[in-house]
N, C-alpha and C positions, 0 to 999 in steps of 0.2 A: 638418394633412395627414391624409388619409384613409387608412385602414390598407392600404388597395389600392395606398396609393403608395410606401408606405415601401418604401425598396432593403434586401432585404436583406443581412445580413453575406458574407462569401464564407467556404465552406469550405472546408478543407485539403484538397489533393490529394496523394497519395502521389508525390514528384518523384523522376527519375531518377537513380543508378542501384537506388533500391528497387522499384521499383514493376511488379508483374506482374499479372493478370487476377485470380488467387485471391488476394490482398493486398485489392485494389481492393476485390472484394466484399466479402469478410471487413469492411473499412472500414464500405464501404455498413452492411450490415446491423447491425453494431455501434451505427451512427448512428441507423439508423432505431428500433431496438430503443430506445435511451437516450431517445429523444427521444417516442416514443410512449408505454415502459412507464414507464423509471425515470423520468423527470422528471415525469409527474404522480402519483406516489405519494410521491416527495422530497417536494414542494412542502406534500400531506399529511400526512407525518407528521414531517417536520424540524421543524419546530414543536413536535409535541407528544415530541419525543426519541423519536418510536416506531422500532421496529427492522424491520429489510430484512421484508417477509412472507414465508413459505415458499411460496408461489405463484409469486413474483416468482424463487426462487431455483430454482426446480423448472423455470421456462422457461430459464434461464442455461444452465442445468445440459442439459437439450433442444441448446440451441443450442452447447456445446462448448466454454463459456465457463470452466468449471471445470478442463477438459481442455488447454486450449490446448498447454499442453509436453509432456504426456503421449503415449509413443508413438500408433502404430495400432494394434499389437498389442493392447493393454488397453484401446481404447475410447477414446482421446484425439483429437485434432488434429494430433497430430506435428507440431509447427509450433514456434518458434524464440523469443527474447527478443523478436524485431522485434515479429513479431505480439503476444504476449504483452503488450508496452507499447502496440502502437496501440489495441489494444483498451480496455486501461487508460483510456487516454485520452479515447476516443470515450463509456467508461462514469463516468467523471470528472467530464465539463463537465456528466453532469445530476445524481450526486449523487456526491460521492468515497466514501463508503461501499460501494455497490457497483462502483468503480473496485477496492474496496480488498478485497472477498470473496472473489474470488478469487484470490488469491494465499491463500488456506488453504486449497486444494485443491494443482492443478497437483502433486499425486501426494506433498504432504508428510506426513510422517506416516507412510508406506509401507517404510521400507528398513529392513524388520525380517529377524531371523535367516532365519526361515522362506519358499523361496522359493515354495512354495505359496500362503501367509495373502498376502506382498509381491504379488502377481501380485492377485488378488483384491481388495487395498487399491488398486490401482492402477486396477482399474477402476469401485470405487466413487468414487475421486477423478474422474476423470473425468468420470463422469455428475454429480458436484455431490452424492454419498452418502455423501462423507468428506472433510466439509469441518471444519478444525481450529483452535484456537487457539494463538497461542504464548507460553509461557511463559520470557521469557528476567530481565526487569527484576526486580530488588529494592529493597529501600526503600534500601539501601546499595549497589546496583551496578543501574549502568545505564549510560552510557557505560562505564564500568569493569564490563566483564561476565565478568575474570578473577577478579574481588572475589566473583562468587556463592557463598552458601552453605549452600542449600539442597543437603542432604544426602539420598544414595542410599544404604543400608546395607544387603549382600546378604544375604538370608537363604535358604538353602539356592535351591529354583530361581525366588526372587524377591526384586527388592528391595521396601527399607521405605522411604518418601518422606517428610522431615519438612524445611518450612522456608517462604520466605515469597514470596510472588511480587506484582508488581503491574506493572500497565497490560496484562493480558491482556485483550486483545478479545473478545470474541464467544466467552467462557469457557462460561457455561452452556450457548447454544444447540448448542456445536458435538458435534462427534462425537468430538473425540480433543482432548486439552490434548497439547502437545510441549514436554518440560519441561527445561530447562536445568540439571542436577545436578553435585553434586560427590560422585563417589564414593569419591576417594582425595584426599589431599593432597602436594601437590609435595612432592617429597626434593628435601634440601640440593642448588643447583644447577639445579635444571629454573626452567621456568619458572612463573609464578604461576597460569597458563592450564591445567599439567596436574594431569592425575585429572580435568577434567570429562567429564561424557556427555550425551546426549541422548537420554530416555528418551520412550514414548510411552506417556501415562494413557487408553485405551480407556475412553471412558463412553459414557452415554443422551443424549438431545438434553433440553436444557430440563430437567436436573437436574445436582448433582452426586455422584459416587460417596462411598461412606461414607470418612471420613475429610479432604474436601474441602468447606471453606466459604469464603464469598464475600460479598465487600461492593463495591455497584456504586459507581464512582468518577465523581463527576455531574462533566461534562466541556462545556465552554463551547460545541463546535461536534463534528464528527465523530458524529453521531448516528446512526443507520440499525441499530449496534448496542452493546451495552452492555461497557464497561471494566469490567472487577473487579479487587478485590486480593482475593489467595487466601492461605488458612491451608492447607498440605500438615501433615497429623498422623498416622502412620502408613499413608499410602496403600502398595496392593499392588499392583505391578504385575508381570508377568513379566518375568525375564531376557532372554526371547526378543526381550522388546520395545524394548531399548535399537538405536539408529540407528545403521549403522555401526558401526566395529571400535571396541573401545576406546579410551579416552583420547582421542579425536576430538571431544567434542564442542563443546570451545571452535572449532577451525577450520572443523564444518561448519558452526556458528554464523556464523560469517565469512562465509562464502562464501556463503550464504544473505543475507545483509546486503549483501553485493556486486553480485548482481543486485536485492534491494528495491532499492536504493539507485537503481536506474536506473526501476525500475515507479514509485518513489514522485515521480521527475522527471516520467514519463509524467503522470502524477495532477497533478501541480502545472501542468502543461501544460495540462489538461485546464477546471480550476478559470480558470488565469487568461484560458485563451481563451473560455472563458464569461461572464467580467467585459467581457471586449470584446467579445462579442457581443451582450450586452443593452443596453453601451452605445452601440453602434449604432442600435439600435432606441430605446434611450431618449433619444437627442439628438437625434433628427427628429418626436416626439411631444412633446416638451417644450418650453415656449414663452415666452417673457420680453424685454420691449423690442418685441414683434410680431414675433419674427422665433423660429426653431426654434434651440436653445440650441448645438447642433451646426452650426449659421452663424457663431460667435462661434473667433476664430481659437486663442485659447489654447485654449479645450475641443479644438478641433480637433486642435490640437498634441501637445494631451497622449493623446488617443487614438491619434494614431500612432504614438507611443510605448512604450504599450502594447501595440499590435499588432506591432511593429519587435520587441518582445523578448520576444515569444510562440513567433514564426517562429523565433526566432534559438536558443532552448531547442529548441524542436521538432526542428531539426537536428541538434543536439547531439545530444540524447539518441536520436535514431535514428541518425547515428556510432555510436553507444558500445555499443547495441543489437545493429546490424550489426558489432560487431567483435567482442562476446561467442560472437554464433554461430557466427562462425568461428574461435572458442577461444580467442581473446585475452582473458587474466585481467582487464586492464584497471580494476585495483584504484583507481589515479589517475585513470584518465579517471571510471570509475563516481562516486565521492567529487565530483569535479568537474563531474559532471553534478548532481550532488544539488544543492550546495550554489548551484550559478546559477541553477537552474531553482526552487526550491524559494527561493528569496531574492526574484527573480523575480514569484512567484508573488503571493509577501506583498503586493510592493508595485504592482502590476499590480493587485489587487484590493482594493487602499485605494483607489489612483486612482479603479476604476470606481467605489468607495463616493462620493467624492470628488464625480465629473460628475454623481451621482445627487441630490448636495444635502441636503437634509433628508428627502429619500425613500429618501436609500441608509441611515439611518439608521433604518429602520423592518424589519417583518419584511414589508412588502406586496409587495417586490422581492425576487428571489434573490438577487442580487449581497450582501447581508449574508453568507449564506450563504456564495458561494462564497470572503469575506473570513474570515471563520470559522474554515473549515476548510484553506483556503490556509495560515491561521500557522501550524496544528501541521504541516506539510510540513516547517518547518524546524526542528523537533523531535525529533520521532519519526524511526526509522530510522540513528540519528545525527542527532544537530545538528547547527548549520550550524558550530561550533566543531573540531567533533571531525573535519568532512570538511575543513578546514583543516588540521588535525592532519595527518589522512593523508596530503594534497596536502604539506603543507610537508617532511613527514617524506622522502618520497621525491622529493625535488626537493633538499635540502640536508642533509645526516645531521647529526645532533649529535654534538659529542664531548661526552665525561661532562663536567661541571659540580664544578671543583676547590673 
């Protein structure tokens, strides 16, 4: 079959009751953007584990990409989860790394004492000038992130940062590390979650500040930019700079994981609808018995299949999207978005490895790729355990265990 003939895949269209003129476009150009810039830069350096280029982020950044939640006021998009995830999405299916940069902007790192410096952090976030990493996991606490104990000790109008962090993303390059501390320790009675904070390590891009070192953590798939585990040994950072009021920072922690938790579905949406659409294209080019392997009725089947529970995430998660904007916490629904969509994902893109044959097992096709990076969807952010945990927790309560 001649390349002229091949049908191609169909794209999503924003269906009713989401869908307005500036959605639509927003869509549009998201797509056009991923499918022009990121996907042949992917293609180039997933392979060699090269990281996002700063060209590449400087256009994002032009285009609103960094902004999307951030008011109007400070330079953002004023625009909502909905948008926030479609986007995701549209920048997902060509490489999930930069599906995944942006959410370390979108104004984090910003909600410092001072409302002057805040206001100013906010419009560097925006433009993609304060773009951060997060510092929450340790080698001892990571679903258990009441367990952290990396220690904040104030000294006069600063603290001192000593302790251990790992699977920070895009640590060296970024502009601000957001560091999950413990400054006090629960009294008899509270819970194990208080005394933490959230403090913000202001550095240079592509170093790190004195007292911060770092060892890249080589990672099977997720490339675009580099995981560290960090040594904190007396880092200084101001008072000013801790997020929010005291003692908050296990819950802002949460709530920040609350919406990832729906972006990271967007993403898993994004990855396995790229596994079905390559295999579209690769079962009308593929040929055995004389006939195009996409003729053959179980391949067929199983692609619909695929595609049946791409559509069926995609809805979910823009529910859950559209209910967060209109302020529903939506802790159950988010957890439960994660964990189908992101389950989902895994095996949506073994499939297309699967219809691919001995070619999905190469690096000549993306679909390796988007299997790759598909599994840690159901890792990172929460496991697919631990959004069980939430779902089950508030659905049947426990009594204590005599």
């Amino acid at each position: 079959m001649a390349v002229d003939d091949l049908l191609e895949p169909p794209v999503p269209v924003l269906p009713a009751p989401y869908h307005t003129p500036e959605r639509e476009a927003l869509q549009k150009q998201a797509r056009e953007f991923a499918a022009s810039r990121v996907l042949p830069v992917a293609d180039e350096l997933d392979p060699r584990k090269g990281e996002i280029p700063r060209d590449l982020l400087d256009e994002m950044g032009e285009l609103g990409y960094f902004g999307i939640t951030v008011d109007r006021e400070h330079g953002g998009l004023g625009l909502g989860a909905f948008e926030y995830c479609m986007v995701a999405e549209e920048l997902a299916r060509a490489w999930m790394s930069v599906g995944s940069i942006i959410a370390r902007a979108q104004g984090a790192g910003t909600a410092v004492a001072d409302p002057r410096r805040r206001a100013v952090l906010l419009r560097r976030s925006a433009r993609g000038q304060w773009i951060g990493a997060i510092a929450l996991s340790e080698p001892d606490a990571g679903s258990d992130l009441a367990a952290v104990g990396t220690r904040a000790v104030r000294d006069g109008d600063e603290f001192v940062i000593t302790g251990h962090k790992r699977w920070t993303g895009n640590a060296k390059a970024a502009d601000f590390i957001q560091v999950l501390v413990r400054t006090d320790d629960p009294a008899p009675g509270e819970k194990r979650s208080a005394g933490l904070a959230t403090v913000v390590v202001e550095k240079e891009r592509d170093t790190f500040p004195a007292g911060i070192t770092g060892r890249p953590i080589d990672k099977i798939g997720y490339h675009g930019f580099v995981t560290w585990d960090l040594e904190f040994d007396g880092v200084r950072v101001p008072v000013g700079d801790q997020l929010g009021a005291g003692g908050e920072g296990f819950a802002d922690a949460q709530a920040w994981l609350n919406i990832a938790r729906v972006h990271t579905a967007a993403r898993a949406v994004g990855l396995a609808r790229a596994a079905v659409e390559d295999c579209v294209r690769y079962l009308q080019r593929r040929h055995q018995f004389e006939h195009p392997i996409g003729d053959f009725q179980a391949v067929r089947f199983t692609l619909a299949t695929m595609a049946a529970r791409v559509e069926q995430a995609r809805a979910f998660y823009q529910n859950v999207a559209h209910r967060l904007d209109l302020g529903e916490p939506c802790e159950r629904e988010a957890a439960m978005v994660k964990l189908l969509a992101t389950e989902m994902a895994a095996e949506v893109t073994a499939d297309g490895v699967q219809l691919h044959g001995g070619n999905g097992y190469t690096t000549e096709h993306q679909v390796e790729r988007h299997w790759r990076d598909a599994r840690l969807t159901t890792i990172f952010e929460g496991t697919s355990e631990i959004q069980r945990k939430i779902i089950s927790d508030r659905l049947l309560p426990r009594s204590p265990l005599g």
